[in-house]
C-alpha positions, 0 to 999 in steps of 0.5 A, a space after each residue: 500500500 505504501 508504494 501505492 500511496 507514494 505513487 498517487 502523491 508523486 502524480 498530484 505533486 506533479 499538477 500545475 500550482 499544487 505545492 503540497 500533498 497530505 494524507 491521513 487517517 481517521 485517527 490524524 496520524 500523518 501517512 505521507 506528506 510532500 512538499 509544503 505540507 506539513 506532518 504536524 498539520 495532519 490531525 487539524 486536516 482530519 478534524 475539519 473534514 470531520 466538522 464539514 461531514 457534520 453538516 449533512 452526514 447522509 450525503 458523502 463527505 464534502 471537499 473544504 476549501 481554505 483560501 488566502 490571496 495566494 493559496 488553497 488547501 482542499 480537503 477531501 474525505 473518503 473513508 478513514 482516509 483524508 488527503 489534503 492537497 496545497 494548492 497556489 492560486 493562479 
């Protein structure tokens, strides 16, 4: 699973302005990360995914976007796992 996870990290990693990849599981623990973003920032990921899921918890999980003038991150839930990608704004 590891090389896999590696792989689909490289691909994002290679997507015009994206600067950053993270991966988590439910728990907040850090699977992989690359680029700008940051391991210590894996739990608060998870746990804003979870707050967003609250809103209408029979639907599938909703995509976060965080932006400032210059970045994004988006944040994506899809079972226990949750990826955030960082992203510069064009």
């Amino acid at each position: 699973m590891e090389k896999e996870l590696d792989k689909v990290i490289e691909e994002i990693m290679l997507t015009p302005d994206v600067n950053g990849c993270l991966v988590a599981d439910h728990q907040g623990l850090c699977l992989a990360a690359k680029g700008t973003a940051h391991v210590d920032s894996a739990g608060i990921i998870v746990a804003i995914s979870e707050q967003a899921c609250k809103i209408q918890p029979n639907l599938k999980p909703p995509t976060v976007c965080l932006e400032t003038d210059k970045k994004q991150c988006l944040i994506q839930r899809h079972g226990t796992i949750t990826g955030a990608i960082f992203k510069q704004k064009a």
